[in-house]
C-alpha beads as a LAMMPS data file, in Angstrom:
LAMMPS data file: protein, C-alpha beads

116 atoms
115 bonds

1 atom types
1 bond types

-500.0 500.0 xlo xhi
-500.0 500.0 ylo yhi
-500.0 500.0 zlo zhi

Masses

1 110.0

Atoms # bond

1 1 1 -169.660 385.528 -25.360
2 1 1 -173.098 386.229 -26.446
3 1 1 -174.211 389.637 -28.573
4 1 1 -175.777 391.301 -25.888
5 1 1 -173.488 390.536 -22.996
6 1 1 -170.992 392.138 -25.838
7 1 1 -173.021 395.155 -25.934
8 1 1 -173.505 395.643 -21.949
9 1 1 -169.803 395.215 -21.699
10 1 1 -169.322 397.757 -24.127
11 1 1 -171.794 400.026 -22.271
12 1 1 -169.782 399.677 -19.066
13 1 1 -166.664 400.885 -20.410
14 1 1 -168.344 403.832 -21.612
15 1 1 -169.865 404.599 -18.537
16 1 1 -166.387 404.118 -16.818
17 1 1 -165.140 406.295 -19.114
18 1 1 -167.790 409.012 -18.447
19 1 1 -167.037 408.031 -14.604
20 1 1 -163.403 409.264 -15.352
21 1 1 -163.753 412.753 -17.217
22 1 1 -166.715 413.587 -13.894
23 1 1 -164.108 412.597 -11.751
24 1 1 -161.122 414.756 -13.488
25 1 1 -163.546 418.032 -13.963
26 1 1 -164.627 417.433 -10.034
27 1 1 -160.895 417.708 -9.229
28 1 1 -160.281 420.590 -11.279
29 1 1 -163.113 422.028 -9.962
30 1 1 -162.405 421.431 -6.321
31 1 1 -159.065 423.024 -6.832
32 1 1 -160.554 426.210 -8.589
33 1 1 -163.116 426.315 -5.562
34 1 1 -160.084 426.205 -3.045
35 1 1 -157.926 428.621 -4.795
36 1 1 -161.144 431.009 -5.258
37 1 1 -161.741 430.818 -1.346
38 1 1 -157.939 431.235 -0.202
39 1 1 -158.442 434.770 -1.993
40 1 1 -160.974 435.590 -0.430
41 1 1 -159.844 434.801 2.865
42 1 1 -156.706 436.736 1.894
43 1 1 -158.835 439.551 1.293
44 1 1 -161.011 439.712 4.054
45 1 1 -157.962 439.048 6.546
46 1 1 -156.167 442.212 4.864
47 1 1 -158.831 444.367 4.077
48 1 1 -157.113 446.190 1.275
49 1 1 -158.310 448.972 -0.727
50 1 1 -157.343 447.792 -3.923
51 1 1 -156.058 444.666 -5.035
52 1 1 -154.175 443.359 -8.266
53 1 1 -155.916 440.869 -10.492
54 1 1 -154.580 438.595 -13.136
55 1 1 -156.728 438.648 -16.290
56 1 1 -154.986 436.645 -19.110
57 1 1 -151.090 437.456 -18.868
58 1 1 -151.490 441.370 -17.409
59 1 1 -151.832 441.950 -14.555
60 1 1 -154.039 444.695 -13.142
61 1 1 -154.795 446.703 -10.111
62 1 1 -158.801 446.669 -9.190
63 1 1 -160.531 448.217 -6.316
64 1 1 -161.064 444.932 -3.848
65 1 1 -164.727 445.261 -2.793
66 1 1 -165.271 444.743 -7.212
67 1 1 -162.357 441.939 -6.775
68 1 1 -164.329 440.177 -3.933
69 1 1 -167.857 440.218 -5.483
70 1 1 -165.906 438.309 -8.316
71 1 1 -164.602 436.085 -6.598
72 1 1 -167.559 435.471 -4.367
73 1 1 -169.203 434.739 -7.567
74 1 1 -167.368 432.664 -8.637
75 1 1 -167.490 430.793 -5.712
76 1 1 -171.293 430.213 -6.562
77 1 1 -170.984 429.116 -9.407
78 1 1 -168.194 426.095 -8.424
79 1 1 -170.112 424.918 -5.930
80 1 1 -173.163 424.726 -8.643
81 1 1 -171.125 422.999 -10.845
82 1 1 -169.947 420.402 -8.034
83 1 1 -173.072 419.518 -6.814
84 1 1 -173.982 418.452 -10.401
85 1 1 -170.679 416.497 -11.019
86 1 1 -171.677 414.892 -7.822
87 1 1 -175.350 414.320 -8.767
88 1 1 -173.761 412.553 -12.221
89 1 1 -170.769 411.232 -10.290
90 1 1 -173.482 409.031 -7.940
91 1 1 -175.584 408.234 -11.218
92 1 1 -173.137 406.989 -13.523
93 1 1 -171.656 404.956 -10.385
94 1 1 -175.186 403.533 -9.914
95 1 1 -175.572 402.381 -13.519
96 1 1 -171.959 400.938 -13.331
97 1 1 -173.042 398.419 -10.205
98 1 1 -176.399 397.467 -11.704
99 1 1 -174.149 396.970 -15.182
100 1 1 -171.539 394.922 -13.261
101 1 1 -174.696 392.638 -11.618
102 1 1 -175.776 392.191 -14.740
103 1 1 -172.380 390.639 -16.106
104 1 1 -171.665 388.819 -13.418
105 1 1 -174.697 387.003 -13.867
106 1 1 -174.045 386.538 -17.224
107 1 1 -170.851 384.949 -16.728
108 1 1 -171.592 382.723 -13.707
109 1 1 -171.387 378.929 -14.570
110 1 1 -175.163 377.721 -14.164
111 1 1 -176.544 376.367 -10.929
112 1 1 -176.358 372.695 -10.973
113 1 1 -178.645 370.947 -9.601
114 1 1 -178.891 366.936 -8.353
115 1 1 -180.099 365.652 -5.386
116 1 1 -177.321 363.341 -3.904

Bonds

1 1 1 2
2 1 2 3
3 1 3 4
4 1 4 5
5 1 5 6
6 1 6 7
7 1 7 8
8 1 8 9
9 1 9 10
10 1 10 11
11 1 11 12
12 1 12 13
13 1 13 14
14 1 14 15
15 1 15 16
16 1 16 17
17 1 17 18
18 1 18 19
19 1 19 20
20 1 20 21
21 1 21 22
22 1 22 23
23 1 23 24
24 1 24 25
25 1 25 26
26 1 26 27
27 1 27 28
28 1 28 29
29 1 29 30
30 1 30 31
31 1 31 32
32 1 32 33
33 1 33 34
34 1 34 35
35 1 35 36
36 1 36 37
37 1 37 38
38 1 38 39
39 1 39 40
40 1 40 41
41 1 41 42
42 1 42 43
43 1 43 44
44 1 44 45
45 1 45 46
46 1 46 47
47 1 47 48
48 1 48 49
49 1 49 50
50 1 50 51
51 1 51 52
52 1 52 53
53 1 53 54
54 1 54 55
55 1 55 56
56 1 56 57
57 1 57 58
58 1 58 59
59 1 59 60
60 1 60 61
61 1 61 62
62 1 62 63
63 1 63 64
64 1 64 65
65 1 65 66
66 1 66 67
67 1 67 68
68 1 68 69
69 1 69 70
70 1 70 71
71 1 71 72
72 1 72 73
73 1 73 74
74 1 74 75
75 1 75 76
76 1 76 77
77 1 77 78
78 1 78 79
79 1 79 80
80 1 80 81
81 1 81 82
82 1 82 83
83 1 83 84
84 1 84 85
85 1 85 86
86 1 86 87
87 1 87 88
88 1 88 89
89 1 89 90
90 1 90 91
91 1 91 92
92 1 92 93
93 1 93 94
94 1 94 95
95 1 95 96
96 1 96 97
97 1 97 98
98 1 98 99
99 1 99 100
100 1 100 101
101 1 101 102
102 1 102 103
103 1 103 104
104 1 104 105
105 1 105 106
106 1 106 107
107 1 107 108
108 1 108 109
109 1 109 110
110 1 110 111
111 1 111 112
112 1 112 113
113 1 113 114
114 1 114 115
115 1 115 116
């Protein structure tokens, strides 16, 4: 195996690897996004006056309308976050296929040739 088809390989596993942690902060991500908006829906359904909020192992009570601008917040600033995971999810997937071309070319058996 030549130097250079050596150093593309390598370059594809780091780009596989990259693919992986995009892939495992997207599904954190997602989850924190769907956890965010359950609250909120819980909140709007109820309508409560104040609300109890969980801010490192105490819990505390906090008026709702504050609690819901929070969370709606929050909410923003997943979906920001996605659509950039996404944006590099679809990158780094590009560069993998035009990586993978590239060694499959390198290991296909030349063309032969001969007029029969």
């Amino acid at each position: 195996m030549s130097e250079e088809t050596k150093n593309t390989l390598r370059e594809f596993q780091e780009y596989q690897q990259q693919l992986r942690m995009i892939l495992t902060q997207k599904t954190q991500l997602e989850m924190r996004f769907a956890e965010t908006k359950k609250a909120l829906d819980e909140i709007s359904k109820h309508n409560p006056s104040e609300v109890y909020k969980i801010v490192g192992q105490v819990m505390l009570k906090t008026d709702s309308d504050k609690a819901k601008k929070g969370l709606d917040d929050e909410a923003e600033i997943i979906d920001v976050r996605l659509k950039s995971l996404k944006k590099q999810e679809t990158s780094v997937n590009n560069k993998l296929k035009a990586i993978q071309e590239k060694l499959e070319g390198s290991f296909k058996p030349p063309a032969q040739g001969g007029a029969q």
